[in-house]
BADRENLO-724174 format. One record per residue: residue in three letters; x, y, z of N, C-alpha, C, CB in turn; residue number from 0. Coordinates in steps of 0.1 Angstrom, whole numbers, always signed. Glycine has a CB too. Layout:
# BADRENLO-724174
SITE rest   n.X   n.Y   n.Z  ca.X  ca.Y  ca.Z   c.X   c.Y   c.Z  cb.X  cb.Y  cb.Z  nr
SITE  ala     X     Y     Z     X     Y     Z     X     Y     Z     X     Y     Z NUM
...
END
This chain:
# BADRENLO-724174
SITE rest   n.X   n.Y   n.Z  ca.X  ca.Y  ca.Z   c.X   c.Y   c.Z  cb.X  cb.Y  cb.Z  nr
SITE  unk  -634  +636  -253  -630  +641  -267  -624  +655  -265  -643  +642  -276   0
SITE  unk  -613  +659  -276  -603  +671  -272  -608  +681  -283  -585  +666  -274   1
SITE  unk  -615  +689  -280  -622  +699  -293  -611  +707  -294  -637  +709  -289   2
SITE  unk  -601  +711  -303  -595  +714  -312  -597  +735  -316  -599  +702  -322   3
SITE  unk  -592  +738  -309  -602  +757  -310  -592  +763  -316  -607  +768  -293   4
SITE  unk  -600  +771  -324  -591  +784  -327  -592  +800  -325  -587  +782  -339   5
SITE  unk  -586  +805  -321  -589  +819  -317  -588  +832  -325  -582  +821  -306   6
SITE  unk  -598  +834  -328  -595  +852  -336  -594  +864  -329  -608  +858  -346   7
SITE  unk  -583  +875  -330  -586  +882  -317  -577  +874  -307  -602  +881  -313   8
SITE  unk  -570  +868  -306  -566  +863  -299  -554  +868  -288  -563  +855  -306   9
SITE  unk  -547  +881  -289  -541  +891  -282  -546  +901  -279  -533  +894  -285  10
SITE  unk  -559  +902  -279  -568  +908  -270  -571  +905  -257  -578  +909  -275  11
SITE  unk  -579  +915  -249  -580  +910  -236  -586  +896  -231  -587  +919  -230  12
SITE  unk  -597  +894  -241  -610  +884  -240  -597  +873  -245  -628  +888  -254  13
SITE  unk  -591  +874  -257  -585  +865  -265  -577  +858  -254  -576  +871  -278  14
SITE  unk  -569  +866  -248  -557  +860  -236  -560  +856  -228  -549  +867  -228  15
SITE  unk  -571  +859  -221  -575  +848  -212  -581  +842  -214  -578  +849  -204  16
SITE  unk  -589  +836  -226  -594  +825  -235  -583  +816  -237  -599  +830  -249  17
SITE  unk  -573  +818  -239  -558  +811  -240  -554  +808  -224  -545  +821  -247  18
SITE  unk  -554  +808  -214  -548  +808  -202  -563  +800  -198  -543  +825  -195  19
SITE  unk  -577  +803  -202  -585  +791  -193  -586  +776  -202  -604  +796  -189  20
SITE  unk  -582  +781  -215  -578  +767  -218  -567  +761  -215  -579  +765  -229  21
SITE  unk  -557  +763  -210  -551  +755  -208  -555  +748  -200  -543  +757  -206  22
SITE  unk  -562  +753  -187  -563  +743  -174  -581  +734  -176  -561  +754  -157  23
SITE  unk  -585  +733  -192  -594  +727  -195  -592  +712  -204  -601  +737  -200  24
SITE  unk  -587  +702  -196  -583  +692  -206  -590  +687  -214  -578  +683  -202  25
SITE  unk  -602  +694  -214  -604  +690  -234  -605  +700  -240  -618  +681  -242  26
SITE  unk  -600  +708  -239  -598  +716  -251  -583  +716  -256  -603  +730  -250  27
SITE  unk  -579  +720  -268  -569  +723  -274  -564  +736  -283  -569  +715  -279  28
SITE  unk  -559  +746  -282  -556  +759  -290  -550  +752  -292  -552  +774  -288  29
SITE  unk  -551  +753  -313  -541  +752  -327  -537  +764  -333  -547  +743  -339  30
SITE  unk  -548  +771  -328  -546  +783  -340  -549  +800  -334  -560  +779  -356  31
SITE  unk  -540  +805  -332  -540  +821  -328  -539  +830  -336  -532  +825  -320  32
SITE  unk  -548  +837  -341  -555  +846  -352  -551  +861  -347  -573  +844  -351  33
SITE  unk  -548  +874  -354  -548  +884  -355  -548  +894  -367  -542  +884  -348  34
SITE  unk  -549  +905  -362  -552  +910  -377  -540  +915  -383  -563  +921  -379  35
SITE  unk  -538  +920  -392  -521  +924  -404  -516  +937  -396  -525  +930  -427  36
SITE  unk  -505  +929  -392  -491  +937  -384  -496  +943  -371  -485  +952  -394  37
SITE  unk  -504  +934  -366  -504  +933  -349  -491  +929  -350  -515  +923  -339  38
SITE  unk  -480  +934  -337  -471  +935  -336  -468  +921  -324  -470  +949  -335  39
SITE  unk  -473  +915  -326  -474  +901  -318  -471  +890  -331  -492  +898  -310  40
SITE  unk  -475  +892  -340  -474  +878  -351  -462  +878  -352  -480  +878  -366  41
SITE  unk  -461  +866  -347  -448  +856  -354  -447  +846  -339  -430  +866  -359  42
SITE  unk  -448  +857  -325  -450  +851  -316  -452  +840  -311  -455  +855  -313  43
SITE  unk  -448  +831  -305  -455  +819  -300  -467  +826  -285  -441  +806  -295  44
SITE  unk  -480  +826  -289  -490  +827  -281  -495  +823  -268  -495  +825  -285  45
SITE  unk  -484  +813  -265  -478  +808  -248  -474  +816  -242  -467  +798  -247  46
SITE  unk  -464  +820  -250  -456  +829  -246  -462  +845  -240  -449  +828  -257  47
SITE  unk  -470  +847  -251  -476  +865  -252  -487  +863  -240  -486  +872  -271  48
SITE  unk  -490  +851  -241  -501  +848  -223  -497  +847  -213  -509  +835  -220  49
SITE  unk  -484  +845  -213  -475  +843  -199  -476  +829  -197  -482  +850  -185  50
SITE  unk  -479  +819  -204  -477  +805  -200  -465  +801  -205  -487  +795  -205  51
SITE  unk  -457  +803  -215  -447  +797  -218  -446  +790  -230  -446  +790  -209  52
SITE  unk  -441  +787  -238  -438  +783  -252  -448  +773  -254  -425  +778  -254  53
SITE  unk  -460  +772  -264  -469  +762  -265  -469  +758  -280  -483  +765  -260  54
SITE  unk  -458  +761  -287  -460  +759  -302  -469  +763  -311  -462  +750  -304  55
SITE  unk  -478  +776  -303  -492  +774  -319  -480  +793  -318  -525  +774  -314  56
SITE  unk  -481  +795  -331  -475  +811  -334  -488  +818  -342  -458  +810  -346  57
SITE  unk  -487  +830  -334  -495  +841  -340  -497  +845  -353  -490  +850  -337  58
SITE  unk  -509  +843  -360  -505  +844  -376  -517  +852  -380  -502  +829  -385  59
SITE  unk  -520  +855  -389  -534  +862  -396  -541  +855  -406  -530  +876  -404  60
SITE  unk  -537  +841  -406  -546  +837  -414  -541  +819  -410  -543  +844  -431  61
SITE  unk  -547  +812  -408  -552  +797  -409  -547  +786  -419  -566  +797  -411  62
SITE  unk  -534  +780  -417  -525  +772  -427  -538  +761  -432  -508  +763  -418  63
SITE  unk  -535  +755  -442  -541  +743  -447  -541  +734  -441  -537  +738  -456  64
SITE  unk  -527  +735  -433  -527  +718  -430  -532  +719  -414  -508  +710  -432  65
SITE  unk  -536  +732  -404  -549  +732  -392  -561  +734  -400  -548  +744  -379  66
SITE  unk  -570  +727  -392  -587  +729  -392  -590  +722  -376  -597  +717  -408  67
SITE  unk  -590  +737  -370  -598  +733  -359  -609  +728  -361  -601  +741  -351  68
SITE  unk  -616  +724  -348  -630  +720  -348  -639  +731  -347  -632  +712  -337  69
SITE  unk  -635  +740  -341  -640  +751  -336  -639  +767  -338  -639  +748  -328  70
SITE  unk  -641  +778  -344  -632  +788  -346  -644  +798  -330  -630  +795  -367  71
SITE  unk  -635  +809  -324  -642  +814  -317  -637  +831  -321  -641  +807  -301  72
SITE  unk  -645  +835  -319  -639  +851  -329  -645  +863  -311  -656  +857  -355  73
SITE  unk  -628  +868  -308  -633  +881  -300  -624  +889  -306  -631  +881  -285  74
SITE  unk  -627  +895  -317  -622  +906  -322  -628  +920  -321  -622  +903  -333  75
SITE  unk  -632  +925  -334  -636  +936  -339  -649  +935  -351  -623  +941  -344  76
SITE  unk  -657  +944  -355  -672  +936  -362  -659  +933  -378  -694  +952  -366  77
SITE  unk  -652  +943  -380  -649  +940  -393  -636  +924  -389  -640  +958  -402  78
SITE  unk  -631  +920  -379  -624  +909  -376  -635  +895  -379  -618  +912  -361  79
SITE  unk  -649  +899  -378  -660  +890  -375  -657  +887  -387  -673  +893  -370  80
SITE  unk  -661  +895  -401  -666  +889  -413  -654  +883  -418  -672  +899  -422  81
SITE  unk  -643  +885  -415  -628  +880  -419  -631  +863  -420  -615  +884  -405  82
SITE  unk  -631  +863  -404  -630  +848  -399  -644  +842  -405  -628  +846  -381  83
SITE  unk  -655  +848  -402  -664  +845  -410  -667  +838  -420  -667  +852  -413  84
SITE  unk  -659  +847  -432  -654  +842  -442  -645  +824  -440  -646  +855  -447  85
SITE  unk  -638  +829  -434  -625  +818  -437  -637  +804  -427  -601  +824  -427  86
SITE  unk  -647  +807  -420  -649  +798  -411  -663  +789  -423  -654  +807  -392  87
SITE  unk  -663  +796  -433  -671  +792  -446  -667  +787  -454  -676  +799  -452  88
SITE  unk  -656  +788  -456  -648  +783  -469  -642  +766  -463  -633  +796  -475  89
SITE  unk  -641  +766  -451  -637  +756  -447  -645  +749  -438  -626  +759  -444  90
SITE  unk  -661  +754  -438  -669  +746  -431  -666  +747  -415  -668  +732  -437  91
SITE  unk  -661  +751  -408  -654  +754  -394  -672  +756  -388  -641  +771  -394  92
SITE  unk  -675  +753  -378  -681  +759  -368  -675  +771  -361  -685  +749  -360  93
SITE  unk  -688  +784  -361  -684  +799  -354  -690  +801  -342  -687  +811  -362  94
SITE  unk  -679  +810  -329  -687  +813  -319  -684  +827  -320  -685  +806  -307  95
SITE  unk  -696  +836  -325  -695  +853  -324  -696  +859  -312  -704  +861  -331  96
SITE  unk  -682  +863  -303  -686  +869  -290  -679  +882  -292  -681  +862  -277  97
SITE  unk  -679  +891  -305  -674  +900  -308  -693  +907  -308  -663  +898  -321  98
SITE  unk  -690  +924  -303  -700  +932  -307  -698  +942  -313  -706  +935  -299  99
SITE  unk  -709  +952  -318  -708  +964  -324  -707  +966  -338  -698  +970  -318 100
SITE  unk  -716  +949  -344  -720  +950  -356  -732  +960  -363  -723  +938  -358 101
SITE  unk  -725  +960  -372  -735  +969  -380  -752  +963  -381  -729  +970  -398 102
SITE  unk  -761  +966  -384  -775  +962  -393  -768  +948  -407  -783  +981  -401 103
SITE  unk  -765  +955  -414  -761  +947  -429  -749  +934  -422  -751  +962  -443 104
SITE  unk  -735  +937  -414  -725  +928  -411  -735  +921  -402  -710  +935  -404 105
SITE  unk  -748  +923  -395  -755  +910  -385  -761  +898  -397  -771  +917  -372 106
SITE  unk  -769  +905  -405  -776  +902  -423  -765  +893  -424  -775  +918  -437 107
SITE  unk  -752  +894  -425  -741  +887  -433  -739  +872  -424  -725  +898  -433 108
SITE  unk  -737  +881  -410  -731  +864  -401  -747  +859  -398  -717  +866  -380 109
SITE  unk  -754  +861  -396  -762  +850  -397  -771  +841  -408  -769  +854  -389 110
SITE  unk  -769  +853  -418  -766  +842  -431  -762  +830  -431  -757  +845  -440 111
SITE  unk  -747  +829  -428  -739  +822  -428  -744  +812  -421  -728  +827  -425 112
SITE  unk  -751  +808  -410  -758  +799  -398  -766  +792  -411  -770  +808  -383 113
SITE  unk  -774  +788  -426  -774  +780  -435  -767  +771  -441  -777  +783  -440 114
SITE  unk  -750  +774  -436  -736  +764  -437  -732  +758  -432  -726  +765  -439 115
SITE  unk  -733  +765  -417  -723  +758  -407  -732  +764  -393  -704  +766  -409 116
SITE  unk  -727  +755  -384  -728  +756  -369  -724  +773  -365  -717  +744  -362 117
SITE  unk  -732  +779  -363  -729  +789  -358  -735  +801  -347  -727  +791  -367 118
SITE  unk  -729  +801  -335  -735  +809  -324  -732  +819  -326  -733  +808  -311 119
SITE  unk  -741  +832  -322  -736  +844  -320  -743  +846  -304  -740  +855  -333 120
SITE  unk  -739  +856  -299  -743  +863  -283  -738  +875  -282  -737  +857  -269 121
SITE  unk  -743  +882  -276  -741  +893  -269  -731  +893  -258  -751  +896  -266 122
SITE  unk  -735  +885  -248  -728  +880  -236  -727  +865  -237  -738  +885  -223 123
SITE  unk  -715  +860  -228  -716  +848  -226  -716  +840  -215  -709  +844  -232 124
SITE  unk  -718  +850  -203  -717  +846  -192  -731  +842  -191  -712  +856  -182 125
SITE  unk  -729  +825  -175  -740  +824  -174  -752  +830  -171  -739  +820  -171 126
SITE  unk  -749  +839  -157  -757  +843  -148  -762  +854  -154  -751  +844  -137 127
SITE  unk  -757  +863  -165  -762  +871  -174  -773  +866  -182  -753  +874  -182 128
SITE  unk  -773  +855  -188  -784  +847  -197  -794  +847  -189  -780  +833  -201 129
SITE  unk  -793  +840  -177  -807  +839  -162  -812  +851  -163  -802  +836  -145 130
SITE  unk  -801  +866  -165  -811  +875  -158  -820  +878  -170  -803  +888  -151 131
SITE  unk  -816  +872  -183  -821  +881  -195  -835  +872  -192  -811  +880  -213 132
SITE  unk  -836  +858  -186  -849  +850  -187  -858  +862  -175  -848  +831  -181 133
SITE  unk  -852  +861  -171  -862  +874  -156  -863  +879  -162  -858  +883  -142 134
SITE  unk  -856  +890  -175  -863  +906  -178  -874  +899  -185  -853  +920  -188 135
SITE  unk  -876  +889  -192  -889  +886  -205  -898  +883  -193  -887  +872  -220 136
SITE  unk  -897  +881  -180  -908  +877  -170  -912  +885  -167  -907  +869  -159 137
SITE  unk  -904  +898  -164  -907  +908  -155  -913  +918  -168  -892  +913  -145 138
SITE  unk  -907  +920  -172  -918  +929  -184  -928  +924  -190  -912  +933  -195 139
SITE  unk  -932  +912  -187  -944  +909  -193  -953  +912  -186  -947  +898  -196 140
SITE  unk  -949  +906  -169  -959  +910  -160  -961  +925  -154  -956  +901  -150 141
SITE  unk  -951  +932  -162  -951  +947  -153  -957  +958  -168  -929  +952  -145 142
SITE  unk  -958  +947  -178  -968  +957  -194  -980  +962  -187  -975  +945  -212 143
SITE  unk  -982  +979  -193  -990  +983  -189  -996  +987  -170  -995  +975  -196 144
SITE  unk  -986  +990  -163  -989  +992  -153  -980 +1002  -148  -990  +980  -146 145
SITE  unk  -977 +1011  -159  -973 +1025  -156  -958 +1024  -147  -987 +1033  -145 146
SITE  unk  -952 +1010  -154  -940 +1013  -149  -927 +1017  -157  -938 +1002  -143 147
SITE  unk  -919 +1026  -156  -912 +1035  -166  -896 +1026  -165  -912 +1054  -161 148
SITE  unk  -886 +1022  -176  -878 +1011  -178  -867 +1025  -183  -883  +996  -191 149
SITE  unk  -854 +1018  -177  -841 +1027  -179  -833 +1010  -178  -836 +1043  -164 150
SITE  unk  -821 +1015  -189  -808 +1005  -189  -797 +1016  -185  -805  +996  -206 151
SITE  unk  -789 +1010  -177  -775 +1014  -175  -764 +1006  -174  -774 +1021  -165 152
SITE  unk  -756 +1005  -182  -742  +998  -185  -731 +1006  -180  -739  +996  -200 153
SITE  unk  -723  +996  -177  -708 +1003  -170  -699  +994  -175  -707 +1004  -151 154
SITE  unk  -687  +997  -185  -677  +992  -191  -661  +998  -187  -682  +993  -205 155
SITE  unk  -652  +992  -189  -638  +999  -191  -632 +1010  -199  -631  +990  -193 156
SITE  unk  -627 +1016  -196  -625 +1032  -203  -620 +1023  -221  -607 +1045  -191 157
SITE  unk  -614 +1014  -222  -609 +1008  -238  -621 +1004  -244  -598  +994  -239 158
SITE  unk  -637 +1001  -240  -644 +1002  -250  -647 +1003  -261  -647 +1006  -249 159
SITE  unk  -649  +999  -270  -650 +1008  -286  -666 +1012  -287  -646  +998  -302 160
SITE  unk  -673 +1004  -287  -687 +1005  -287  -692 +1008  -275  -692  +995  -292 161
SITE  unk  -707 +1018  -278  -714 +1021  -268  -731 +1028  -272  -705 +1031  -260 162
SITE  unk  -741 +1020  -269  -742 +1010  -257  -733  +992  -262  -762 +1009  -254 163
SITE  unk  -734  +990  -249  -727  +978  -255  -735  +966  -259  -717  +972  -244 164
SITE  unk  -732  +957  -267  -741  +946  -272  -752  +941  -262  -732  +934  -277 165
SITE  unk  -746  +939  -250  -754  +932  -243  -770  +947  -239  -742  +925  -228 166
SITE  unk  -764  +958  -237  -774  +963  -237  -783  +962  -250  -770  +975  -233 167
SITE  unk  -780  +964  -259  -789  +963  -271  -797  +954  -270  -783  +962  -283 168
SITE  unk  -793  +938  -267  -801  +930  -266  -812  +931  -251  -793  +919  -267 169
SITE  unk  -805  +937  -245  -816  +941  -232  -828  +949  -239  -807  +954  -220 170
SITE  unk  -825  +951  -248  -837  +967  -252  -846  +955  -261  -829  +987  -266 171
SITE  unk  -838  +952  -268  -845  +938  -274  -859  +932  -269  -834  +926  -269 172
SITE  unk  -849  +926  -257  -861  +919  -250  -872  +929  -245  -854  +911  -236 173
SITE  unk  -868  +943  -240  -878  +948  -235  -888  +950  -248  -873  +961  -228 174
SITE  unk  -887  +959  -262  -898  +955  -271  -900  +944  -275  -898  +961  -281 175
SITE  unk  -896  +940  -274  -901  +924  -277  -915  +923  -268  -888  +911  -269 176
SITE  unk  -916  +925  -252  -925  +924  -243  -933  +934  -243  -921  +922  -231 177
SITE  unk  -926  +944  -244  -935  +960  -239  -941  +968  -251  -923  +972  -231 178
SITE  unk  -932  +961  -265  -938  +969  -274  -927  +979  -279  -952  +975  -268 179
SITE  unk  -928  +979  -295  -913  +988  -294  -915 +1007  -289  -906  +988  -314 180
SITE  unk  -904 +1008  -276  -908 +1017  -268  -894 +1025  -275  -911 +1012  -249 181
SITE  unk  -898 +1042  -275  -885 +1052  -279  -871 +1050  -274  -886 +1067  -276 182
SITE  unk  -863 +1047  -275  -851 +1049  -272  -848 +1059  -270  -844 +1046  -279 183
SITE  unk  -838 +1061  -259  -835 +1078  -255  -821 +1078  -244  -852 +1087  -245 184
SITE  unk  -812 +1079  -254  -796 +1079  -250  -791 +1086  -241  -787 +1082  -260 185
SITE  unk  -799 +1090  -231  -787 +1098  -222  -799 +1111  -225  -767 +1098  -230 186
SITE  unk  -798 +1117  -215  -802 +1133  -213  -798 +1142  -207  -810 +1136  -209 187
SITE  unk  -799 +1151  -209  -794 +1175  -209  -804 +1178  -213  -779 +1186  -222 188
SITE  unk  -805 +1191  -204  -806 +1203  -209  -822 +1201  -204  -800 +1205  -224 189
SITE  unk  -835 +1210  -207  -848 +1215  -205  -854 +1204  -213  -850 +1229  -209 190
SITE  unk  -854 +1187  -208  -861 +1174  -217  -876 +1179  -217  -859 +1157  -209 191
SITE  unk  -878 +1186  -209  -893 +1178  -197  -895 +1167  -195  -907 +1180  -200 192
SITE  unk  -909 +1165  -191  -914 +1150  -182  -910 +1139  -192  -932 +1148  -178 193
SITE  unk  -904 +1129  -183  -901 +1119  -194  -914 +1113  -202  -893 +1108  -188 194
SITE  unk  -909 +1110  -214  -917 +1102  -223  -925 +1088  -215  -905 +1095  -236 195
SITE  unk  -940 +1087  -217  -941 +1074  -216  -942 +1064  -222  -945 +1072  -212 196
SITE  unk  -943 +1052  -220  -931 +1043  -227  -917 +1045  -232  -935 +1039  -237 197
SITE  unk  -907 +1054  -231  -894 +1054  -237  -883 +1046  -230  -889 +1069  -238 198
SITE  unk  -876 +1041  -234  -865 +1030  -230  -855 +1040  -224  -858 +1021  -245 199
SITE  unk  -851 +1043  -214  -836 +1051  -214  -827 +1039  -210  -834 +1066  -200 200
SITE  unk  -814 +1044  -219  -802 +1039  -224  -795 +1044  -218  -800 +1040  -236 201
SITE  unk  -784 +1040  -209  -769 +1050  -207  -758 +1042  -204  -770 +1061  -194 202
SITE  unk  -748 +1050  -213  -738 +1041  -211  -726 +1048  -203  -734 +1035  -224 203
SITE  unk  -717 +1044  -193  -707 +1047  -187  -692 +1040  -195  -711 +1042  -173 204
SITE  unk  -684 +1052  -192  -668 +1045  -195  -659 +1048  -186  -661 +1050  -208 205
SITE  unk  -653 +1040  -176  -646 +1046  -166  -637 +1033  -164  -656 +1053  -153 206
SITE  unk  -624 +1036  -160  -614 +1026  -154  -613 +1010  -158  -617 +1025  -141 207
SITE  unk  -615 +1007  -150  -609  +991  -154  -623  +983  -154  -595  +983  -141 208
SITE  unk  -633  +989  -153  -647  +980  -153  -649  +971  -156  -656  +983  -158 209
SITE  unk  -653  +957  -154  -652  +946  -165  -666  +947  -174  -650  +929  -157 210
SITE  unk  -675  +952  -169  -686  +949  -170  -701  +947  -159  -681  +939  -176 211
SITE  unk  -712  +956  -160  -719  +961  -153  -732  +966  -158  -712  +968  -147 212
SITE  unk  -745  +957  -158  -757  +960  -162  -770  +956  -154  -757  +957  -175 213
SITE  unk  -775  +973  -153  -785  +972  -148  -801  +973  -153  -783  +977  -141 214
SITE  unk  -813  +970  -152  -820  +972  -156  -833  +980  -145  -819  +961  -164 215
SITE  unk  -837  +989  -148  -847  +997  -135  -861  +997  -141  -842 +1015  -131 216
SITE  unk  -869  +990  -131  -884  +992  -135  -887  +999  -124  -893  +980  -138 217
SITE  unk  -896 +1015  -124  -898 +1022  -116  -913 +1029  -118  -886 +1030  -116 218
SITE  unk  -920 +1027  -107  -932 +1038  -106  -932 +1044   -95  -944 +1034  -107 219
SITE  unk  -951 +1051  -100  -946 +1057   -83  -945 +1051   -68  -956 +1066   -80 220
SITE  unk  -938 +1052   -58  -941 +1042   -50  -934 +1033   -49  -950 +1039   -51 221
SITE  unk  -925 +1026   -60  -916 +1017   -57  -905 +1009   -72  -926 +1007   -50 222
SITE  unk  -900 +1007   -68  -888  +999   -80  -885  +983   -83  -872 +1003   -76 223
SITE  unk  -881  +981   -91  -870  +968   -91  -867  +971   -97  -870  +957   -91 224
SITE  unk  -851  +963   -94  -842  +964  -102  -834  +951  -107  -834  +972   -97 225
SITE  unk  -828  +946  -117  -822  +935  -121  -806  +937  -129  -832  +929  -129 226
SITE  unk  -799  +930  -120  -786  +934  -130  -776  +927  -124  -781  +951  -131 227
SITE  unk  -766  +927  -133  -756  +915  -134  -745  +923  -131  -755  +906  -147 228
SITE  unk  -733  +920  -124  -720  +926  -125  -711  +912  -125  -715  +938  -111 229
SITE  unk  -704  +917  -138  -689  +911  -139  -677  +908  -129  -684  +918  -147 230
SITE  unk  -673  +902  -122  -660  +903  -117  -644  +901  -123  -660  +895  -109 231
SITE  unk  -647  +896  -133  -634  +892  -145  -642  +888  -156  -622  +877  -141 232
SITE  unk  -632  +892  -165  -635  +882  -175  -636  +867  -177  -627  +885  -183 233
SITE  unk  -636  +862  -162  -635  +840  -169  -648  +840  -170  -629  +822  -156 234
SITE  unk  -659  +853  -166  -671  +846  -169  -672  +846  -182  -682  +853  -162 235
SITE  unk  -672  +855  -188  -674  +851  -203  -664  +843  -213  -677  +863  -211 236
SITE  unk  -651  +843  -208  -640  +835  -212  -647  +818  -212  -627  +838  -200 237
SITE  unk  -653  +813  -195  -658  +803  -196  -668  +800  -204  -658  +800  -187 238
SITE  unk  -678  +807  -208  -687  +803  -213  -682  +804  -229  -698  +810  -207 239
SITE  unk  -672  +812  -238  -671  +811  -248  -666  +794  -247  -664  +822  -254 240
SITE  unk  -660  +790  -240  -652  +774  -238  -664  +761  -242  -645  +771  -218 241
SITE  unk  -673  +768  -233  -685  +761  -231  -695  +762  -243  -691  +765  -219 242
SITE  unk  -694  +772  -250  -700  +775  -265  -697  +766  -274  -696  +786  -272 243
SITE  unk  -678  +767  -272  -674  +759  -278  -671  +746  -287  -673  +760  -276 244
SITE  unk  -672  +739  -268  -681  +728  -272  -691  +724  -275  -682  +723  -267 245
SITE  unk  -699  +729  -273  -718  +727  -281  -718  +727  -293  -730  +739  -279 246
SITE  unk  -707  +738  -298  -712  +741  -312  -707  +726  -317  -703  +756  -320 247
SITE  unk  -698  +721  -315  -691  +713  -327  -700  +696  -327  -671  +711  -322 248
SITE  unk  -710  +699  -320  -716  +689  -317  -733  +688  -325  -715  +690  -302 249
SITE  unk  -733  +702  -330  -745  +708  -336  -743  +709  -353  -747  +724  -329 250
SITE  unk  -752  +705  -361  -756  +710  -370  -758  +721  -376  -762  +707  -369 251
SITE  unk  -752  +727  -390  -754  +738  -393  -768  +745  -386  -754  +736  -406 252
SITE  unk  -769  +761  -386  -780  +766  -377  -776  +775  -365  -787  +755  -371 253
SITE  unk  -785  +785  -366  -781  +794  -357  -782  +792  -343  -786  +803  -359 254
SITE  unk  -771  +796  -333  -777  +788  -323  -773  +804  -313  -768  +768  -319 255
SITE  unk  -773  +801  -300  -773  +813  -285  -769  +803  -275  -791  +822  -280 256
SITE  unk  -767  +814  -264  -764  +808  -256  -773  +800  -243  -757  +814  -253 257
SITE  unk  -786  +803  -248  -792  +799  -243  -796  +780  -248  -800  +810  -243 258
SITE  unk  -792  +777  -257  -795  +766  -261  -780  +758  -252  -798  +766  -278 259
SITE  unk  -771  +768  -251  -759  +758  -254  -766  +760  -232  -737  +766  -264 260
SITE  unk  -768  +766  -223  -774  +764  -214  -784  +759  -212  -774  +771  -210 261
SITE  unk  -794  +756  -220  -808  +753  -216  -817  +759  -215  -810  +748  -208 262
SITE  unk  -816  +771  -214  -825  +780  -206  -837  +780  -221  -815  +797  -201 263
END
């Protein structure tokens, strides 16, 4: 079966090469390339702006009548989310949210929306990221209470917008979730003293062309572990939005992750 996708965000980094691994995925199909008012790409044919070559779908900001993908997948911006959001409601569309750096109230909104329609959201969509997030709920359960002190560090590309990045957030997640909600504490200067116990440290890096890079440190006295994932490109999460994709359109209104669409 040829699932039918359409992309928001779509001349973005994530967007372009979401276009370039579908092509060499013969069931999928891009109909529809999404951007927001007077990206200077619309009108474009989106073959083209990928380096593949003339594929007929043109760059537009809004979704003709006469397409209805099967699928809409949004790597935009949080305010690009509620857009497509919207339009992925009015027309019943199944959503995959691999956009971050929603507000409190804009998260309220799109998962509302999971009572209409098929709809995933993630943080990350790579696999081997999901695996590690099952280790941290193992490893902090078994390491509650035994005087071991937890730091996150992320490493992203200098174009960032957000920081920490989604996937860290959900890291911290999981950690109260297990450990109990522990202080957050962004980065430090200056005369802190001894660190807090139980406090979460958070830090985020912006440097060069990073794709993406998170670690997680459980440390006492005497000894460490550590758990963390590094990116090499973007096909990791490119593939797995593909692979979202498809799940979703196969699902029932309801909120879904990527862990369902993996198993984990």
């Amino acid at each position: 079966m040829i699932t039918r996708l359409g992309i928001n965000g779509a001349c973005g980094r994530m967007g372009l090469r979401l276009i370039q691994l579908a092509r060499e995925d013969a069931e999928i199909a891009v109909i529809a390339a999404l951007e927001r008012p007077h990206h200077p790409c619309l009108g474009h044919d989106i073959g083209e702006v990928a380096g593949l070559g003339r594929v007929g779908v043109p760059i537009s900001t809004s979704l003709p009548l006469s397409e209805r993908p099967d699928v809409l997948v949004d790597f935009s911006s949080p305010e690009g989310t509620l857009q497509i959001l919207r339009l992925a409601l009015d027309r019943g569309i199944p959503l995959v949210v691999a956009t971050t750096g929603h507000s409190q109230k804009q998260r309220e909104e799109i998962e509302a929306a999971a009572h209409h329609i098929p709809l995933l959201v993630s943080p990350n969509l790579s696999l081997a990221m999901n695996v590690l997030m099952v280790l941290l709920e193992q490893a902090a359960r078994l390491l509650k209470g035994r005087d071991f002190d937890v730091e996150i560090i992320e490493m992203h590309h200098r174009f960032k917008k957000d920081a920490p990045s989604g996937t860290a957030h959900h890291l911290v997640k999981i950690l109260q979730q297990q450990l109990g909600e522990g202080e957050l504490r962004h980065g430090r200067a200056g005369m802190t003293g001894e660190r807090v116990r139980g406090e979460i440290g958070v830090h985020a890096v912006r440097a060069g062309d990073l794709v993406g890079e998170h670690l997680v440190l459980f440390s006492t006295l005497g000894e460490s572990l550590h758990l963390g994932h590094r990116a090499h490109s973007r096909d990791c999460y490119a593939r797995g939005a593909l692979l979202a994709a498809k799940f979703l359109v196969q699902q029932p209104p309801g909120l879904y992750s990527m862990r369902d669409v993996l198993g984990l």
